[in-house]
C-alpha positions in Angstrom: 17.3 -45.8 -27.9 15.8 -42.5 -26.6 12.8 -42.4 -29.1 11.3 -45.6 -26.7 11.4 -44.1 -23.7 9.4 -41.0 -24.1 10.5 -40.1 -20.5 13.9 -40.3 -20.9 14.7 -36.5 -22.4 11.7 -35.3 -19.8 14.4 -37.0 -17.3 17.6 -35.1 -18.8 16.3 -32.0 -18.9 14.9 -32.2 -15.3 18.1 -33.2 -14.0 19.9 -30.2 -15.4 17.6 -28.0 -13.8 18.1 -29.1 -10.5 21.2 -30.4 -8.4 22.4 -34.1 -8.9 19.1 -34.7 -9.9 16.9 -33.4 -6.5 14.9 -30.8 -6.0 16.8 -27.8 -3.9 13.4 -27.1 -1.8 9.9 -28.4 -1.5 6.8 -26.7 0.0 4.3 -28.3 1.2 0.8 -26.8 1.5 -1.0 -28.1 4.4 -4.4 -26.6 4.5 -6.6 -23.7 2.7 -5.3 -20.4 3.8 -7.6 -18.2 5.7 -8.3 -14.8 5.5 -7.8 -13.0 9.0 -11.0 -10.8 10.2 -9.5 -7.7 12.0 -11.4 -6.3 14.5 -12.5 -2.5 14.2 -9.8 -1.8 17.4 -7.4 -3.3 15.2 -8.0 -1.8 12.2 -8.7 1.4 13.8 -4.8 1.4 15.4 -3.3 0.2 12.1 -5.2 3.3 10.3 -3.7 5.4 12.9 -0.3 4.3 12.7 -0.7 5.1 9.2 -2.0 8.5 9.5 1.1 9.4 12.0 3.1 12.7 10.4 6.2 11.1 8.1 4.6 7.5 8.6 5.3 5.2 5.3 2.3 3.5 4.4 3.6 1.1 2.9 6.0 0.2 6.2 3.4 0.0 8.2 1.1 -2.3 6.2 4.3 -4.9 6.6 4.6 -4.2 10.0 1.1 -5.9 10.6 1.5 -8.3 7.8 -1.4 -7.2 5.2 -1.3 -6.0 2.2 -0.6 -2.2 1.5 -4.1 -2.2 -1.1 -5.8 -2.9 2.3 -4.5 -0.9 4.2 -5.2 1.9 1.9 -9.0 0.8 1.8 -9.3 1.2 5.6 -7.9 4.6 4.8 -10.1 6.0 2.7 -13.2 4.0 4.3 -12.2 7.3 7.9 -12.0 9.8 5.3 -8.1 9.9 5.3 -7.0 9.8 1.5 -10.0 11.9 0.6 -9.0 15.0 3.5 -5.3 14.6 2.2 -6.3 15.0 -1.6 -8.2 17.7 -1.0 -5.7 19.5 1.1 -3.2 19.2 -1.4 -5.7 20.6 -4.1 -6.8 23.6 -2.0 -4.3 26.3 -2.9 -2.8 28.5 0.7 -4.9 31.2 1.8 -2.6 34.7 1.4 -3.3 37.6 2.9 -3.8 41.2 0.9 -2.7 44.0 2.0 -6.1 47.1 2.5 -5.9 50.4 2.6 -8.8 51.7 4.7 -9.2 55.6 4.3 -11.2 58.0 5.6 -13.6 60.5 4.4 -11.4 62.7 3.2 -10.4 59.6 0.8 -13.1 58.7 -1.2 -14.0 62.7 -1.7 -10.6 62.5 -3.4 -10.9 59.5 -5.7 
Protein backbone atom coordinates (compact mmCIF):
# COMPACT_ATOMS: atom_id res chain seq x y z
CA UNK A 1 0.00 0.00 0.00
CA UNK A 2 1.18 3.61 -0.72
CA UNK A 3 0.46 5.00 2.75
CA UNK A 4 3.83 2.75 3.92
CA UNK A 5 6.10 3.98 1.76
CA UNK A 6 6.07 7.65 2.32
CA UNK A 7 8.42 7.90 -0.74
CA UNK A 8 6.57 6.31 -3.03
CA UNK A 9 4.05 9.37 -4.33
CA UNK A 10 7.48 11.76 -3.80
CA UNK A 11 8.68 8.96 -6.50
CA UNK A 12 5.48 9.35 -8.97
CA UNK A 13 5.42 12.69 -9.05
CA UNK A 14 9.18 12.98 -9.77
CA UNK A 15 9.02 10.71 -12.48
CA UNK A 16 6.39 12.72 -14.30
CA UNK A 17 8.35 15.63 -14.23
CA UNK A 18 11.22 14.32 -15.86
CA UNK A 19 11.79 11.77 -18.83
CA UNK A 20 11.58 7.94 -18.14
CA UNK A 21 12.36 8.87 -14.84
CA UNK A 22 16.08 10.87 -15.34
CA UNK A 23 16.91 14.15 -15.04
CA UNK A 24 17.26 15.97 -18.73
CA UNK A 25 20.52 18.03 -17.47
CA UNK A 26 22.61 18.30 -14.41
CA UNK A 27 25.06 21.13 -13.49
CA UNK A 28 27.53 20.75 -11.55
CA UNK A 29 29.22 23.62 -9.56
CA UNK A 30 32.80 23.11 -9.19
CA UNK A 31 34.17 25.94 -7.13
CA UNK A 32 33.10 29.54 -5.62
CA UNK A 33 32.67 31.99 -8.51
CA UNK A 34 34.99 34.89 -8.53
CA UNK A 35 34.42 38.26 -9.16
CA UNK A 36 36.87 39.63 -11.99
CA UNK A 37 38.94 42.90 -11.05
CA UNK A 38 39.20 45.07 -14.27
CA UNK A 39 41.97 47.11 -14.63
CA UNK A 40 41.41 50.98 -15.08
CA UNK A 41 42.77 50.42 -19.09
CA UNK A 42 40.02 48.07 -19.24
CA UNK A 43 37.41 49.76 -17.79
CA UNK A 44 38.54 52.88 -19.27
CA UNK A 45 37.96 51.15 -23.10
CA UNK A 46 34.69 49.46 -22.12
CA UNK A 47 33.43 53.19 -20.94
CA UNK A 48 34.55 54.30 -24.17
CA UNK A 49 32.98 51.88 -26.25
CA UNK A 50 30.03 52.87 -24.50
CA UNK A 51 30.23 56.51 -24.96
CA UNK A 52 30.65 55.90 -28.94
CA UNK A 53 27.67 58.05 -30.91
CA UNK A 54 24.61 55.29 -31.54
CA UNK A 55 26.54 52.76 -29.15
CA UNK A 56 23.78 50.48 -27.14
CA UNK A 57 24.76 50.29 -23.72
CA UNK A 58 23.38 47.57 -23.05
CA UNK A 59 25.26 45.59 -26.25
CA UNK A 60 28.29 46.55 -25.20
CA UNK A 61 28.07 45.50 -21.52
CA UNK A 62 27.44 41.74 -23.22
CA UNK A 63 30.08 42.14 -25.45
CA UNK A 64 32.60 42.17 -22.41
CA UNK A 65 30.47 39.91 -20.33
CA UNK A 66 29.42 42.18 -17.26
CA UNK A 67 26.57 43.30 -16.20
CA UNK A 68 24.85 46.37 -17.85
CA UNK A 69 24.23 47.94 -13.84
CA UNK A 70 28.10 47.98 -13.94
CA UNK A 71 28.72 49.24 -16.73
CA UNK A 72 26.49 52.05 -16.07
CA UNK A 73 28.40 52.76 -12.65
CA UNK A 74 31.76 53.17 -14.58
CA UNK A 75 29.71 55.58 -16.46
CA UNK A 76 28.71 57.85 -14.25
CA UNK A 77 31.87 57.41 -11.92
CA UNK A 78 33.87 59.88 -15.82
CA UNK A 79 31.05 62.10 -15.57
CA UNK A 80 29.15 60.44 -18.64
CA UNK A 81 25.42 60.03 -17.51
CA UNK A 82 25.63 63.19 -15.54
CA UNK A 83 27.04 65.45 -18.98
CA UNK A 84 24.26 63.60 -21.00
CA UNK A 85 21.39 64.40 -18.43
CA UNK A 86 22.25 67.66 -18.30
CA UNK A 87 22.52 68.14 -21.99
CA UNK A 88 19.17 66.93 -22.49
CA UNK A 89 17.84 69.30 -19.72
CA UNK A 90 19.50 72.40 -21.10
CA UNK A 91 17.03 73.87 -23.58
CA UNK A 92 18.92 75.11 -27.41
CA UNK A 93 20.36 78.35 -27.44
CA UNK A 94 18.20 80.52 -30.32
CA UNK A 95 19.20 83.45 -31.58
CA UNK A 96 17.07 86.94 -31.55
CA UNK A 97 16.89 89.02 -34.07
CA UNK A 98 18.29 93.24 -32.84
CA UNK A 99 17.62 96.13 -34.30
CA UNK A 100 20.52 98.50 -33.72
CA UNK A 101 19.58 102.19 -34.60
CA UNK A 102 21.10 105.15 -34.69
CA UNK A 103 20.69 108.56 -33.17
CA UNK A 104 18.20 109.56 -35.11
CA UNK A 105 16.25 106.35 -33.44
CA UNK A 106 16.00 106.78 -29.95
CA UNK A 107 15.18 110.80 -30.61
CA UNK A 108 12.19 109.22 -32.25
CA UNK A 109 11.02 106.70 -29.70
Amino acid sequence: MEWDDPDASHQDSHQGRHEEGRYRRIEVITARRRRRNWTPAEKARIVAESAEPGANISAVARRWGINRGLLSVWRRHVGLVQAKAAAETTPALQFVPVTIGGRGAAARA
